[in-house]
Backbone as JSON Lines, residues from 0, in Angstrom:
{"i":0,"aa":"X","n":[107.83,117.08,117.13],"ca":[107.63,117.34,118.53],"c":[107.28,118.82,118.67]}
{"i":1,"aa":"X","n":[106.04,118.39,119.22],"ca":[105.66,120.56,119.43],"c":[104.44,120.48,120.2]}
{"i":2,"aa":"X","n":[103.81,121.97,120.4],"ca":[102.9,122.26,120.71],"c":[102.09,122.7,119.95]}
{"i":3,"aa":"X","n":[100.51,122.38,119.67],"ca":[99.63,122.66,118.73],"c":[98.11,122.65,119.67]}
{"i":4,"aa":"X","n":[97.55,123.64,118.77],"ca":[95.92,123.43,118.79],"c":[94.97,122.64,118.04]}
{"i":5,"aa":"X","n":[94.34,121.56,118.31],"ca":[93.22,121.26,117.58],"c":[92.13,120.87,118.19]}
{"i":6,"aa":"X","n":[91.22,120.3,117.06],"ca":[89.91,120.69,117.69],"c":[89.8,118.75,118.06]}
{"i":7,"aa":"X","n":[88.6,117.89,118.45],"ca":[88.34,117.0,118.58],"c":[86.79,116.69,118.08]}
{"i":8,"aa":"X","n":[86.24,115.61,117.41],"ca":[85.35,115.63,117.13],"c":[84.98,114.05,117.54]}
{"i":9,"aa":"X","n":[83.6,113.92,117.99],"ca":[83.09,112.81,118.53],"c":[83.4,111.93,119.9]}
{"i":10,"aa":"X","n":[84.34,111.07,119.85],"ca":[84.34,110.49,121.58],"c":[84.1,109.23,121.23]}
{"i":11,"aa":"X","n":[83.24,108.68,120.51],"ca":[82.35,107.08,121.2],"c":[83.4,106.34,121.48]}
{"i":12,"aa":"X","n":[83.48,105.73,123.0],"ca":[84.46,105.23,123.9],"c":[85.55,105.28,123.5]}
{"i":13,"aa":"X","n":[86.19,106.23,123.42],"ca":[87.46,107.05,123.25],"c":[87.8,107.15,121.68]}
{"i":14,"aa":"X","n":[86.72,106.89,120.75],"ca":[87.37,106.76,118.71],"c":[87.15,108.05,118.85]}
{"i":15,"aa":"X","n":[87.41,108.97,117.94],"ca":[87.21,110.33,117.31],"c":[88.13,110.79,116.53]}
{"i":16,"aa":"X","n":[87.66,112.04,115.98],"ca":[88.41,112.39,115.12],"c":[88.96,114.01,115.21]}
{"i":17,"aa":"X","n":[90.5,114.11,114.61],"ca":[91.13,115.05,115.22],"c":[91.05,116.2,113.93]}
{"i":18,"aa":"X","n":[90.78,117.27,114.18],"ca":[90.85,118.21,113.1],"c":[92.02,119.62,113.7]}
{"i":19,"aa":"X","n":[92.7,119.65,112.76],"ca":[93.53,120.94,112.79],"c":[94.27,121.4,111.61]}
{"i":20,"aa":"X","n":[94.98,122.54,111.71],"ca":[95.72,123.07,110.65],"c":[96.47,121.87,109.83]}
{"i":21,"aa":"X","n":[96.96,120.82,109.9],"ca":[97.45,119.84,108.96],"c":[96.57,119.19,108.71]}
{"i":22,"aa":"X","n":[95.32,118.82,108.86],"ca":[94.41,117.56,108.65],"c":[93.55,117.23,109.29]}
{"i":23,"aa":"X","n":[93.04,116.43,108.97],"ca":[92.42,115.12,109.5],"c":[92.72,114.04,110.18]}
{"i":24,"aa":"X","n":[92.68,113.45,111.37],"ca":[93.41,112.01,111.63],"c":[92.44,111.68,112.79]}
{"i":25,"aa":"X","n":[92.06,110.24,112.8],"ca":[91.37,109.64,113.55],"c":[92.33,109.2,114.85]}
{"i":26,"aa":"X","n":[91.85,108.83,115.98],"ca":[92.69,108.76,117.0],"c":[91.94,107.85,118.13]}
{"i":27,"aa":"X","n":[92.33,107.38,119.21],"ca":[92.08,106.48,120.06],"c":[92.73,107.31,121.32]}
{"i":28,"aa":"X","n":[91.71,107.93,122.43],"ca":[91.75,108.91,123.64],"c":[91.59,108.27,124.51]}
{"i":29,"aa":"X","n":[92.74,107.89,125.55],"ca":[92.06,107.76,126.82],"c":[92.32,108.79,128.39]}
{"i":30,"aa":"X","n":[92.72,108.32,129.13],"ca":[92.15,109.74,130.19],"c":[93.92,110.26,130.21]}
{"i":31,"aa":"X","n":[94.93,109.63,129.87],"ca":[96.45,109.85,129.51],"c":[96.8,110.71,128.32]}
{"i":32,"aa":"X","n":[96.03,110.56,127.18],"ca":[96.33,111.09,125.98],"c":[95.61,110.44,124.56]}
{"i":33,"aa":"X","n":[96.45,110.43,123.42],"ca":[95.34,109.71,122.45],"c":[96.69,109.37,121.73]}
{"i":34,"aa":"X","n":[96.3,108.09,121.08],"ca":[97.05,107.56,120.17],"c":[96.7,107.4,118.59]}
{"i":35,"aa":"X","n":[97.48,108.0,117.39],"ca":[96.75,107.96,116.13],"c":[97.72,107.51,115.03]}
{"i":36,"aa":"X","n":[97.39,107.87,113.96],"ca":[97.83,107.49,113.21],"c":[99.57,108.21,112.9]}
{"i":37,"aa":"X","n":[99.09,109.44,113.04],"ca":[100.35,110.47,112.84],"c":[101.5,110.52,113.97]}
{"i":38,"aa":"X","n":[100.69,109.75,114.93],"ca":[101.81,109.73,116.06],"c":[100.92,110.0,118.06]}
{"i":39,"aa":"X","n":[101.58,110.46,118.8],"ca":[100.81,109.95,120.01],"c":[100.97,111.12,120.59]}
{"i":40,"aa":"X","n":[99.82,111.84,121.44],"ca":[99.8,112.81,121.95],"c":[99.57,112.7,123.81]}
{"i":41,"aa":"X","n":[100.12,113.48,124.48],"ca":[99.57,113.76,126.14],"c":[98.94,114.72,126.35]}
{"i":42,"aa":"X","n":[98.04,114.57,126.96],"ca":[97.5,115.8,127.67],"c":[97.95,116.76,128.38]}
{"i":43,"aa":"X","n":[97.82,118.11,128.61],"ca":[98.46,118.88,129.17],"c":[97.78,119.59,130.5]}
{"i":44,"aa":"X","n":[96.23,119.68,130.27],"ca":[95.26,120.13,131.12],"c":[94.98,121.09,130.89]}
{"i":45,"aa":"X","n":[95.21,121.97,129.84],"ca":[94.71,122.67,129.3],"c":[94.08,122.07,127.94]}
{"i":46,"aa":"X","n":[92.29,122.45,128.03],"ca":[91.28,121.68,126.42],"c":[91.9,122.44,125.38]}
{"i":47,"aa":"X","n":[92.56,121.52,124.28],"ca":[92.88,121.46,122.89],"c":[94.14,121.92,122.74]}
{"i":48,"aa":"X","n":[95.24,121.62,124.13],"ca":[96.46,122.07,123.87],"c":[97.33,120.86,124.62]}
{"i":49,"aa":"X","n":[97.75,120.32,123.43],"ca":[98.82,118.66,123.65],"c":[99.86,118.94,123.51]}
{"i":50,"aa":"X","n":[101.04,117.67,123.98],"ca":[102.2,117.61,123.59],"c":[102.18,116.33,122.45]}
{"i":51,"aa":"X","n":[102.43,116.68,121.5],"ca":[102.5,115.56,120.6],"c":[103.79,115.12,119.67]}
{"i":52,"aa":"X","n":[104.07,113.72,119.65],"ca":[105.31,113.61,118.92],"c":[104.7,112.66,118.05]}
{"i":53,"aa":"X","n":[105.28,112.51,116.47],"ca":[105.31,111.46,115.46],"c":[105.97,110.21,115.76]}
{"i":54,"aa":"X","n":[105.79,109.04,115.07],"ca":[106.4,107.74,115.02],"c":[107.66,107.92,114.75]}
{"i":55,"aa":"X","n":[107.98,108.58,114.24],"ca":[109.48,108.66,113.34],"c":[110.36,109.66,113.8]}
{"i":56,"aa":"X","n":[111.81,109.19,113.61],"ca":[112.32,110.69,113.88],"c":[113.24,111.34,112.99]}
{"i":57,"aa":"X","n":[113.27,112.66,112.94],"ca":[114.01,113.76,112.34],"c":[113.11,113.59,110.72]}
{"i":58,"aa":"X","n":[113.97,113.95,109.72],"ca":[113.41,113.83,108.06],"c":[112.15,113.08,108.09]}
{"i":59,"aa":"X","n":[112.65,111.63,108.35],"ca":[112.01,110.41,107.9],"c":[110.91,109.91,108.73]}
{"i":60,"aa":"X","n":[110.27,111.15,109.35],"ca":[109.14,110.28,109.95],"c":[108.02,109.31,109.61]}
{"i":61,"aa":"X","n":[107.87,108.38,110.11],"ca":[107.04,106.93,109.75],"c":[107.7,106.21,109.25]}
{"i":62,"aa":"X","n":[109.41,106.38,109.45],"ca":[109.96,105.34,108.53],"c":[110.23,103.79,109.75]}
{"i":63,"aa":"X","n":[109.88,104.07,111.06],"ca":[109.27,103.17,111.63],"c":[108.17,102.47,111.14]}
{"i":64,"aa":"X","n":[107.85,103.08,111.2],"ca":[106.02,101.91,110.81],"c":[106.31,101.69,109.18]}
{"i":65,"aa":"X","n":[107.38,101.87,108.37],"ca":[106.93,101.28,106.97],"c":[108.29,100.04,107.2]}
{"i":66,"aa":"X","n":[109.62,100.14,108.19],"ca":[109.66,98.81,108.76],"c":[109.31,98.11,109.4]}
{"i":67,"aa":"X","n":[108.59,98.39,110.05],"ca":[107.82,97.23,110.63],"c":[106.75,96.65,109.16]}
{"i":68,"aa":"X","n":[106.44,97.41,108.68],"ca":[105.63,96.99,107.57],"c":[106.08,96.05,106.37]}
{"i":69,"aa":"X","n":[107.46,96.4,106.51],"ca":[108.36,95.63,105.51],"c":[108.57,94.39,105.79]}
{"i":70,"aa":"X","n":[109.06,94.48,107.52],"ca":[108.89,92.91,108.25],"c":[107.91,92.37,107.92]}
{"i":71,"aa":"X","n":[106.94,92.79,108.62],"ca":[105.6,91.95,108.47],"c":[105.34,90.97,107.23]}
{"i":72,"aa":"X","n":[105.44,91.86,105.73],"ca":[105.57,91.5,104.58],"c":[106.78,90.51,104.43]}
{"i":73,"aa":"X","n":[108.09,90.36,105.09],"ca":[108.79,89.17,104.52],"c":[108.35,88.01,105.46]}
{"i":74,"aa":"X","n":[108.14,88.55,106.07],"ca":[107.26,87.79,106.96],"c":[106.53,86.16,106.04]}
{"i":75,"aa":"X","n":[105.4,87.37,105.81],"ca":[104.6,86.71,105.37],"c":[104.78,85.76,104.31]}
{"i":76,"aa":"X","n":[106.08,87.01,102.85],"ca":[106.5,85.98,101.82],"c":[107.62,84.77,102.32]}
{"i":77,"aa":"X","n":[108.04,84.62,103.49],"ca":[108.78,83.51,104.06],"c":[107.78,82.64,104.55]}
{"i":78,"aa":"X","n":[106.93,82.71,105.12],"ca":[106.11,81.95,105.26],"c":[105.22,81.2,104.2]}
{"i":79,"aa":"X","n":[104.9,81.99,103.14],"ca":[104.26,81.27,102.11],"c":[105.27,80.5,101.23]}
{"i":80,"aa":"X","n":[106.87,80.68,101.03],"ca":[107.76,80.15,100.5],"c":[107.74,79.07,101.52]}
{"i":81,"aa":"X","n":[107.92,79.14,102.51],"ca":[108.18,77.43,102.87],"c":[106.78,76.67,103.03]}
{"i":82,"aa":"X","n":[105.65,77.21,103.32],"ca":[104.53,76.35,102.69],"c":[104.42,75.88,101.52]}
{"i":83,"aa":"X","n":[104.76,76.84,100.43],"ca":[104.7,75.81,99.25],"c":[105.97,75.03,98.55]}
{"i":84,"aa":"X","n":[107.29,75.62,99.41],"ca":[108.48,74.28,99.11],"c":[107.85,72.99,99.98]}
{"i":85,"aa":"X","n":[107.14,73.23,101.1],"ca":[106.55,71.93,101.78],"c":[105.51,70.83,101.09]}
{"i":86,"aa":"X","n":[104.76,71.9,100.23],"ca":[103.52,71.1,99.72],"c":[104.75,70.79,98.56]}
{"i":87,"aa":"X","n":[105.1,71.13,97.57],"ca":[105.84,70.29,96.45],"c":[106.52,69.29,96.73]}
{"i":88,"aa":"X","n":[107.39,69.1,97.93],"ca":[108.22,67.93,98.75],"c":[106.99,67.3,98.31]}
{"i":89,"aa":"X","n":[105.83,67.66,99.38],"ca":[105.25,65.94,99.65],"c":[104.47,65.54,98.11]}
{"i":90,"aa":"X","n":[104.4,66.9,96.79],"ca":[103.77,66.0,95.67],"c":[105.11,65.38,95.28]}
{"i":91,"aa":"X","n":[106.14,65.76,95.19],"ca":[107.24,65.11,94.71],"c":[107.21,63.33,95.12]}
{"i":92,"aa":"X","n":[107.12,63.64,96.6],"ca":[107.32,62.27,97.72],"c":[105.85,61.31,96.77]}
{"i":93,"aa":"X","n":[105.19,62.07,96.74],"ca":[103.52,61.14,96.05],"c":[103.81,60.85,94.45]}
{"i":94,"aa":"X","n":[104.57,61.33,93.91],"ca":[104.58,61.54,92.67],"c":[105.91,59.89,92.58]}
{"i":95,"aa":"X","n":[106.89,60.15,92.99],"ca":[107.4,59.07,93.26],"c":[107.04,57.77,94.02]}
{"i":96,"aa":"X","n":[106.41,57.75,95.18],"ca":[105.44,56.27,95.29],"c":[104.72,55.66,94.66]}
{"i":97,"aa":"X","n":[103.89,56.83,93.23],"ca":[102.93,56.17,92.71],"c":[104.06,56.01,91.4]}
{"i":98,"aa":"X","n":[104.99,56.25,91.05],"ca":[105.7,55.84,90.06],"c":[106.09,54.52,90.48]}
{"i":99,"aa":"X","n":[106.68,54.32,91.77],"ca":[107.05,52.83,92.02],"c":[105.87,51.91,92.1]}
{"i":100,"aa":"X","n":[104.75,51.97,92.7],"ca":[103.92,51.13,92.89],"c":[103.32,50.58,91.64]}
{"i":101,"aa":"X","n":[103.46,51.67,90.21],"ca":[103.2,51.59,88.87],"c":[104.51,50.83,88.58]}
{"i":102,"aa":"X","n":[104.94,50.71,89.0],"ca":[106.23,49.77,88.19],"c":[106.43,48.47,89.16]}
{"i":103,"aa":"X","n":[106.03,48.25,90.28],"ca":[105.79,46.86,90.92],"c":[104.46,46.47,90.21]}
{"i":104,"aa":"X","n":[103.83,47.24,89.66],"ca":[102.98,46.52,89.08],"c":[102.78,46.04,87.89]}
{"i":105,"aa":"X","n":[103.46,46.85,86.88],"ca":[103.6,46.29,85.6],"c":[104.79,44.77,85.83]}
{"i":106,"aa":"X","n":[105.81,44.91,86.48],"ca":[106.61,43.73,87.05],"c":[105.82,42.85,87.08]}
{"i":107,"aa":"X","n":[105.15,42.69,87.98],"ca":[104.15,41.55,88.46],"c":[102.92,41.06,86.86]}
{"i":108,"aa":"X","n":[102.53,41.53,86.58],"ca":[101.76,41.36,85.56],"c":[102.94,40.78,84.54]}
{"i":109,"aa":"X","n":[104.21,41.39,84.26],"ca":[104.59,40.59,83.38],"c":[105.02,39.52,83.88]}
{"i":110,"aa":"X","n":[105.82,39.09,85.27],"ca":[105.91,37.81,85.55],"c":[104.73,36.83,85.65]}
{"i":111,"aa":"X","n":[103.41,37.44,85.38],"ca":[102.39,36.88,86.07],"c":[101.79,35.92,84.55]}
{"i":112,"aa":"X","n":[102.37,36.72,83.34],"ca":[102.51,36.1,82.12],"c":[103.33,35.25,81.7]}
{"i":113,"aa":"X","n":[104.54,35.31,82.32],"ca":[105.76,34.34,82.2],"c":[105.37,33.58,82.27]}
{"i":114,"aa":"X","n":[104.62,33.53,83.77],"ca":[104.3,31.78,84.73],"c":[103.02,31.41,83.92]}
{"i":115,"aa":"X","n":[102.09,31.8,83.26],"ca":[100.95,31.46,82.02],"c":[101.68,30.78,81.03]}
{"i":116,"aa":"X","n":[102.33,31.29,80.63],"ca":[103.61,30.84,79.11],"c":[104.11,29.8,79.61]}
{"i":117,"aa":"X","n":[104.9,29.7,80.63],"ca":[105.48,28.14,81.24],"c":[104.6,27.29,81.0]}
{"i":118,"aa":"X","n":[103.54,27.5,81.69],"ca":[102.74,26.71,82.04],"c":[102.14,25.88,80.87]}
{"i":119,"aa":"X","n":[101.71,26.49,79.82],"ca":[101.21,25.83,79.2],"c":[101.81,25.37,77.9]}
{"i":120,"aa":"X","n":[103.41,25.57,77.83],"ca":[104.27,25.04,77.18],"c":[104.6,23.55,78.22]}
């Protein structure tokens, strides 16, 4: 949280890019302030002098955005864990119908020999 100078470069409907003593950072401006990567700035009304604060606070700044990032990610590996415990259920479920239907069928074929053997004894 402070006060700083930098410069601004470009505009096209509010993208540009921010240059000052720490860097580089692209940003998103509208007639309130700009929002970026490093964190979100207001205008003050005076050109190239903001109030700007980071995502994070004290030491650990951005350690917001790398939980949310972490969420996102179990997120995602919870979601792909129960898609594929789902798809194995149903080969399991297929894997077992066609085992039974293979064994009503060898059944049948051998009774179907029995009643041949009767028959022509």
């Amino acid at each position: 949280m402070g006060i700083r100078i930098q410069k601004r470069i470009g505009g096209n409907k509010g993208l540009g890019l921010n240059v000052s003593g720490s860097g580089l950072s692209s940003s998103y401006r509208s007639t309130y302030g700009s929002v970026s990567s490093r964190g979100f700035s207001i205008r003050s009304g005076i050109p190239g002098l903001t109030f700007r604060s980071g995502w994070g606070v004290g030491k650990n700044k951005g350690s917001g955005a790398a939980i949310i990032l972490v969420m996102i990610a179990a997120g995602f590996i919870l979601y792909s864990a129960v898609v594929i415990i789902y798809n194995i259920i149903l080969l399991l479920i297929w894997i077992t119908t066609e085992l039974y239907h293979l064994g009503l069928r060898v059944y049948y074929k051998h009774k179907a020999k029995q009643v041949l053997k009767q028959g022509i004894v």
